[in-house]
TORVEXTOR-883985 format. One line per field, with one value per residue: residue in three letters; x, y, z of N, C-alpha, C in turn. Coordinates in steps of 0.2 Angstrom, whole numbers, plus 5000, padded with zeros to 4 digits. Example, Ala and Ser with C-alpha at 12.3 -4.5 7.8 and 13.67 -1.06 7.14 Angstrom:
BEGIN
resn	[Ala_Ser]
npx	[5066_5064]
npy	[4972_4989]
npz	[5039_5035]
capx	[5062_5068]
capy	[4978_4995]
capz	[5039_5036]
cpx	[5066_5064]
cpy	[4984_5000]
cpz	[5039_5039]
***
This chain:
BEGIN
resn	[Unk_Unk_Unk_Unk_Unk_Unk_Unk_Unk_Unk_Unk_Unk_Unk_Unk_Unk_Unk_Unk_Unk_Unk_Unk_Unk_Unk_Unk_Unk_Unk_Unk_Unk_Unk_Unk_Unk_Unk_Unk_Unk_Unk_Unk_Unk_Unk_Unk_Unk_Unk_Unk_Unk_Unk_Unk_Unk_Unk_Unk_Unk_Unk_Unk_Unk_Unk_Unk_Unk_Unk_Unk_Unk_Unk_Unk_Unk_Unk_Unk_Unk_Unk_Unk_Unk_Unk_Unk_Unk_Unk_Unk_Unk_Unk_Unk_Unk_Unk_Unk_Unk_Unk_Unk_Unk_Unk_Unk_Unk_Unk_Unk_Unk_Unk_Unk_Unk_Unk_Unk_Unk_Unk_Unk_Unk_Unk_Unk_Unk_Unk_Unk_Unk_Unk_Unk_Unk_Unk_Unk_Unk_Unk_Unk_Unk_Unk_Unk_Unk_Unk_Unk_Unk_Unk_Unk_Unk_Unk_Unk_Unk_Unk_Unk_Unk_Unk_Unk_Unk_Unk_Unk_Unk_Unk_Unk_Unk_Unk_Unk_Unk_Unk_Unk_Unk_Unk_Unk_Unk_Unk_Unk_Unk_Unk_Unk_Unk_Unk_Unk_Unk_Unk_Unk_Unk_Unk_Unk_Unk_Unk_Unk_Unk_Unk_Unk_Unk_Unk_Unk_Unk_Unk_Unk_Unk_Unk_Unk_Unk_Unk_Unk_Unk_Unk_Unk_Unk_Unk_Unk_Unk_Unk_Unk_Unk_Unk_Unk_Unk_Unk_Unk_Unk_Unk_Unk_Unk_Unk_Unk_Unk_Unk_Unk_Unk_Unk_Unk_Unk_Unk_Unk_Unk_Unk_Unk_Unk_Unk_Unk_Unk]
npx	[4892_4875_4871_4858_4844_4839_4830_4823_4831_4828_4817_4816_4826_4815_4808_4814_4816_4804_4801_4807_4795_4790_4794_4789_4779_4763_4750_4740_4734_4736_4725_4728_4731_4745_4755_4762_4754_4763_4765_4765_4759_4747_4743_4741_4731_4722_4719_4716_4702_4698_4695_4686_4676_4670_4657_4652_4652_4646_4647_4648_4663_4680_4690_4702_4710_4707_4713_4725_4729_4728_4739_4751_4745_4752_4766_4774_4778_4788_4797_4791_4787_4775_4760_4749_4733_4728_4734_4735_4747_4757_4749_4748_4759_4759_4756_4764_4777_4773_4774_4782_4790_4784_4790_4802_4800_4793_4801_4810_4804_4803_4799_4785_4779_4779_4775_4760_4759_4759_4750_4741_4742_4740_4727_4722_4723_4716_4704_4691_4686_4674_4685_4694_4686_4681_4695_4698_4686_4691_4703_4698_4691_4698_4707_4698_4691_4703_4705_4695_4693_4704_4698_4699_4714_4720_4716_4710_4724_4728_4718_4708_4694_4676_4673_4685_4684_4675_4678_4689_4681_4671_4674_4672_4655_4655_4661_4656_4641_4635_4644_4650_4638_4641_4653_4651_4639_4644_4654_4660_4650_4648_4661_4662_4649_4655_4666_4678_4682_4681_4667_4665_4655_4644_4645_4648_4635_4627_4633_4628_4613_4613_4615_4604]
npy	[4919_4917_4903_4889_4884_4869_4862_4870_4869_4855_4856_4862_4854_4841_4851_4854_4840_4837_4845_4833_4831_4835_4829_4817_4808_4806_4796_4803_4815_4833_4847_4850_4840_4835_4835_4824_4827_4830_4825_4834_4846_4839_4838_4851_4854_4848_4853_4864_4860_4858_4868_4876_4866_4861_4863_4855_4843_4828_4829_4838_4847_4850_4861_4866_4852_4844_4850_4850_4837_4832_4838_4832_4819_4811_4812_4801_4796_4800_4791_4781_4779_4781_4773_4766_4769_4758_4748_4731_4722_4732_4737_4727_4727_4740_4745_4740_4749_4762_4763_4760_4771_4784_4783_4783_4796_4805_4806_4814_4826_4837_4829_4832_4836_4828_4814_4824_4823_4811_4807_4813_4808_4795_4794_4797_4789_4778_4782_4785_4796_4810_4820_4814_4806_4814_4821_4809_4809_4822_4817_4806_4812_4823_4818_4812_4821_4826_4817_4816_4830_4830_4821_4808_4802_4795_4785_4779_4774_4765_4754_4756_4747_4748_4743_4744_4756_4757_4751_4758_4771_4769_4775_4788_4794_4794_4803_4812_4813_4824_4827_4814_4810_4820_4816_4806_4806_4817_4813_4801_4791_4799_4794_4782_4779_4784_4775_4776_4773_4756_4744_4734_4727_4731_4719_4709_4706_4705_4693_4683_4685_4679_4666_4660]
npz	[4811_4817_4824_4818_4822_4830_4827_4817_4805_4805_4802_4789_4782_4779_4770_4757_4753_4752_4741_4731_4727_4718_4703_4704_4692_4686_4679_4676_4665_4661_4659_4643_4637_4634_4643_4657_4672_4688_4705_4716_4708_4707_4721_4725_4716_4722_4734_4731_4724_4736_4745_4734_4735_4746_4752_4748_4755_4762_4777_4789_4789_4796_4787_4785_4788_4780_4769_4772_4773_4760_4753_4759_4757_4744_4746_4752_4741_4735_4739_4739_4725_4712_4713_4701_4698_4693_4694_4696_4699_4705_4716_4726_4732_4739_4750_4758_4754_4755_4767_4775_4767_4772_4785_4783_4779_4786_4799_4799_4801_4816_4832_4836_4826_4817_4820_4822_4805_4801_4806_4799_4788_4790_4794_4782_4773_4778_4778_4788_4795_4793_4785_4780_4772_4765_4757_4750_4741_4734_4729_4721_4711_4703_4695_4686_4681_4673_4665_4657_4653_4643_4633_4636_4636_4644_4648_4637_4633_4642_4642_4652_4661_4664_4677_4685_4684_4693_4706_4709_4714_4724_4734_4734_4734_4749_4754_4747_4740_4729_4724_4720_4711_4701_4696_4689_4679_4673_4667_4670_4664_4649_4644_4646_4635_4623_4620_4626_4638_4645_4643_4651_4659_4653_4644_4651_4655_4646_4644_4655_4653_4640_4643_4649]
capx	[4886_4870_4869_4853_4841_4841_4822_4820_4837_4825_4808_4820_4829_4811_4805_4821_4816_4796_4803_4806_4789_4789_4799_4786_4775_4758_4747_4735_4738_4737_4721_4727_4734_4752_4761_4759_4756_4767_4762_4765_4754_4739_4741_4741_4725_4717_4718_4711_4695_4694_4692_4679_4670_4668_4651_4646_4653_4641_4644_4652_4672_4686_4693_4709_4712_4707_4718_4732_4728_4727_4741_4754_4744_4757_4773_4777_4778_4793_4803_4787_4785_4767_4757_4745_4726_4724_4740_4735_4754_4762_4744_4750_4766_4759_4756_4772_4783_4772_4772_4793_4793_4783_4796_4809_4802_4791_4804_4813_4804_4804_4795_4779_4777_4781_4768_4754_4759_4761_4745_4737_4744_4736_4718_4717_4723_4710_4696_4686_4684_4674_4687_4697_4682_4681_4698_4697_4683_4693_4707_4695_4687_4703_4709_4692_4689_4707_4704_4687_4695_4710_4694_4702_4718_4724_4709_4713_4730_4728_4711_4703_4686_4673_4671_4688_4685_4670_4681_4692_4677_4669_4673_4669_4651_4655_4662_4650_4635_4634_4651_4650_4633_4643_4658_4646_4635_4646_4663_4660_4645_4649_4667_4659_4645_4661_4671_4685_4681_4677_4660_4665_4649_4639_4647_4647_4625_4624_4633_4623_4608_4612_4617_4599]
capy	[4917_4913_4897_4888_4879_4858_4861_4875_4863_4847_4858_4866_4851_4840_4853_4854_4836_4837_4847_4829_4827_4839_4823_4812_4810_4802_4793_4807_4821_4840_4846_4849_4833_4835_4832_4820_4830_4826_4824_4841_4848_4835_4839_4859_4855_4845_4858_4869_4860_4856_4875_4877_4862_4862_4864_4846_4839_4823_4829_4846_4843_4853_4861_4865_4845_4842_4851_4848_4829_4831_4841_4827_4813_4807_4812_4796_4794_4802_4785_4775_4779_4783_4769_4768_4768_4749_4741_4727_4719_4737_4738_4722_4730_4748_4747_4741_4754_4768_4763_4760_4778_4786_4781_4788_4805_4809_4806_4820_4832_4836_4825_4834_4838_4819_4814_4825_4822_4806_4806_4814_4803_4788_4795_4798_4780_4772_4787_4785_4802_4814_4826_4808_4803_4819_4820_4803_4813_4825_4811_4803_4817_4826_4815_4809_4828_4829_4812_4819_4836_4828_4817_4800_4799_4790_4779_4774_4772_4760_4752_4756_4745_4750_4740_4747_4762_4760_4750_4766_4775_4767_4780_4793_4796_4792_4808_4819_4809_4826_4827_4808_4811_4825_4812_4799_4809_4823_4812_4793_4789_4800_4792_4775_4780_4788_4772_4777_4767_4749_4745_4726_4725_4727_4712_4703_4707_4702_4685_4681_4684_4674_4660_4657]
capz	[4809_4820_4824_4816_4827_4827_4825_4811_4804_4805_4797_4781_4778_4777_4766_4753_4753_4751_4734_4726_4726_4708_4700_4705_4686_4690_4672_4672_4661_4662_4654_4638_4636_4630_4647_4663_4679_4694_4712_4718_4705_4709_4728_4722_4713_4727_4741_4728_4725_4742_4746_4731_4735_4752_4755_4747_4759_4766_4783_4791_4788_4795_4780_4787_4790_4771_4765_4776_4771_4751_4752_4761_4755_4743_4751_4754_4733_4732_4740_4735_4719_4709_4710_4695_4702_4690_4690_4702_4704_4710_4724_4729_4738_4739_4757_4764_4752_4755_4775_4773_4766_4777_4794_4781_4778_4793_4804_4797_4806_4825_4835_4834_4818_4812_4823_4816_4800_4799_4809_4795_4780_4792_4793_4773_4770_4783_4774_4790_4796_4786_4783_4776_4765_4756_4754_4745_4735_4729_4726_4714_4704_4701_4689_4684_4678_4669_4661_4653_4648_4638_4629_4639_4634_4649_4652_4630_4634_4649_4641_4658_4661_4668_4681_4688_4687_4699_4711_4713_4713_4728_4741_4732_4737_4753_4755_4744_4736_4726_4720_4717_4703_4695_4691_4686_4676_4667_4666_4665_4658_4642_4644_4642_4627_4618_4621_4629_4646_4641_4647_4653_4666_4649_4642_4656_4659_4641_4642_4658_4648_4636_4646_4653]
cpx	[4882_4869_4862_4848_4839_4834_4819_4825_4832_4818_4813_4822_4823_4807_4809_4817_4809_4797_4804_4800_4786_4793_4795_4780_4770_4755_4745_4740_4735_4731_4721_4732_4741_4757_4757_4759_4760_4764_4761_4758_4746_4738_4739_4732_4720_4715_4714_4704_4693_4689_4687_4674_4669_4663_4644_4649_4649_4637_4649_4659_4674_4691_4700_4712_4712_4711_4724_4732_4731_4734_4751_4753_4750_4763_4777_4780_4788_4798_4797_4786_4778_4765_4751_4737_4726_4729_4737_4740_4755_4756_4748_4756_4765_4761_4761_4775_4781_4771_4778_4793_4789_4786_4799_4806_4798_4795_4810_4813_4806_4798_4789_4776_4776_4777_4761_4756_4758_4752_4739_4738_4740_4728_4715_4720_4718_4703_4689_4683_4679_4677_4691_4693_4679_4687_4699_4693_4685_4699_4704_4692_4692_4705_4703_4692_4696_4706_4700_4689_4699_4706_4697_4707_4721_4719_4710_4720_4731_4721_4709_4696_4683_4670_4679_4688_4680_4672_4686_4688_4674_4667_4672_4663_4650_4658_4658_4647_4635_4639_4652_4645_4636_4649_4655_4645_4637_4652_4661_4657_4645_4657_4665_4656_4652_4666_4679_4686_4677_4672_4661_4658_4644_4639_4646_4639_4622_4627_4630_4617_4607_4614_4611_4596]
cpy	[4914_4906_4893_4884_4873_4860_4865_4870_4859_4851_4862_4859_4844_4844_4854_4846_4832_4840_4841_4827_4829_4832_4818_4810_4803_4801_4798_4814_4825_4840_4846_4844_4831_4834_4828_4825_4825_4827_4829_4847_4845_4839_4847_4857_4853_4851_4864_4869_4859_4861_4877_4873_4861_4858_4857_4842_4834_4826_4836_4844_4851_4855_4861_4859_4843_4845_4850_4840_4827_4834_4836_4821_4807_4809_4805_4793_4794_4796_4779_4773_4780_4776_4768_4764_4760_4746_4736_4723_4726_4736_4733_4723_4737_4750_4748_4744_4759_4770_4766_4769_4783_4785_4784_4793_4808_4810_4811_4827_4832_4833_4825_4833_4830_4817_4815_4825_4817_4803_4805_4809_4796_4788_4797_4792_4777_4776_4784_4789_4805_4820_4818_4806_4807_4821_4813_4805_4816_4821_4809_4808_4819_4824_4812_4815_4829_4824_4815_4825_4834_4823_4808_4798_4793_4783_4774_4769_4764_4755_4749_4752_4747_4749_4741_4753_4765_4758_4756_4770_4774_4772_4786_4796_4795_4801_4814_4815_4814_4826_4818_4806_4815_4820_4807_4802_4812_4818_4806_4791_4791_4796_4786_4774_4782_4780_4772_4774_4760_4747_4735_4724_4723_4721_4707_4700_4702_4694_4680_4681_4680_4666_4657_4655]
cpz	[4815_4819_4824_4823_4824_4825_4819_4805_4801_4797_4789_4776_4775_4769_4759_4750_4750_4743_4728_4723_4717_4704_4700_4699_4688_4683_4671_4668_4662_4657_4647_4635_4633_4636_4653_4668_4686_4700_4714_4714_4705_4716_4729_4721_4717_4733_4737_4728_4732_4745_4744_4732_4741_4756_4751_4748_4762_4773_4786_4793_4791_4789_4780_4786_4784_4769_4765_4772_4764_4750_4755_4760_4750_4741_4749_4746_4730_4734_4737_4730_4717_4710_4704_4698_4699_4688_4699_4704_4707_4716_4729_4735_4739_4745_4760_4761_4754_4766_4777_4771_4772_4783_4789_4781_4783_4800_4804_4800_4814_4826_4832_4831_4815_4816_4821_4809_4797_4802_4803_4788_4782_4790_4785_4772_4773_4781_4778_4794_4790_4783_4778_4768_4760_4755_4748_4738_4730_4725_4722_4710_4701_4693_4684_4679_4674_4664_4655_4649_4643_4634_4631_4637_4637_4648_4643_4631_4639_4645_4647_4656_4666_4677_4686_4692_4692_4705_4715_4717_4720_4736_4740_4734_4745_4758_4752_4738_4729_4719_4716_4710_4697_4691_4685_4680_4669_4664_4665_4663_4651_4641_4641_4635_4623_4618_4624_4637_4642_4647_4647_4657_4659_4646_4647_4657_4652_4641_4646_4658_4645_4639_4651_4648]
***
């Protein structure tokens, strides 16, 4: 039998290993709201809209790079774990686990390769490119849009407030202003009127009202 090369060896046995990433169960749910989706299946879904949404990008993106990006973004999950966008104890430690898994699994390819990859998992956490700050875009609508189709089960489940969910939200227009109206507009504002996102800011505007 041919003997394998260390370098095709090193890229087989990363990708074998990139396979746990299906194992990885994220809060949001699948649109018709009867199972969670996993890592693997968000990162699928992202590269997709990246493709079809492209062209409400803020600023002229290398598509290629975005998808590269969305599509390895949470890699690191599979030793990190999911964090859940509003638990604020796991944020608290996201970085160091998901830094910790990153050396374990990029360093699995040849040199190169774990280099630009790991290059690429940098520049979608520091989201200061603009091929970084619209993958971020598509990072936050995705789930935004499956929330909205499964009528909020997650965002019930979790009694998400509003004022959260704009903190996630934050980078979002930063990468596509257009794409940022459409989340607002079609997904959280009926999201909030419906109650299934709690409208804390209101509460807050009216207690500060009343308190003059």
């Amino acid at each position: 039998m041919k003997e394998i090369p260390e370098r095709l060896q090193k890229q087989m046995a990363f990708l074998l290993e990139a396979d746990k990433e299906k194992f990885i169960t994220r809060q949001t749910f699948l649109s018709d709201g009867k199972r969670r989706e996993n890592d693997a299946e968000h990162a699928w879904h992202l590269a997709l809209m990246a493709l079809i949404l492209g062209e409400y990008a803020n600023e002229k993106i290398d598509l290629l790079r975005v998808v590269s990006m969305v599509l390895i973004h949470d890699l690191v999950e599979i030793y990190a774990g999911d964090t859940f966008a509003y638990d604020e104890e796991g944020k608290k430690t996201q970085r160091q686990r998901e830094q910790a898994a990153a050396d374990r699994l990029f360093a699995m390819l040849p040199e190169d390769q774990e280099h630009h990859l790991r290059g690429l998992w940098e520049e979608f956490e520091a989201a200061v490119t603009p091929e970084a700050a619209f993958a971020r875009t598509m990072d936050n609508l995705q789930p935004t849009m499956l929330n909205a189709a499964t009528g909020g089960i997650a965002w019930t489940e979790h009694k998400t407030k509003l004022s959260s969910v704009l903190e996630r939200q934050r980078l979002t227009p930063v990468g596509s202003q257009t794409l940022w109206e459409l989340c607002r507009d079609a997904y959280l504002t009926p999201a909030v009127q419906a109650g299934k996102i709690i409208d804390d800011l209101a509460n807050n505007s009216a207690e500060s009202e009343g308190s003059r």
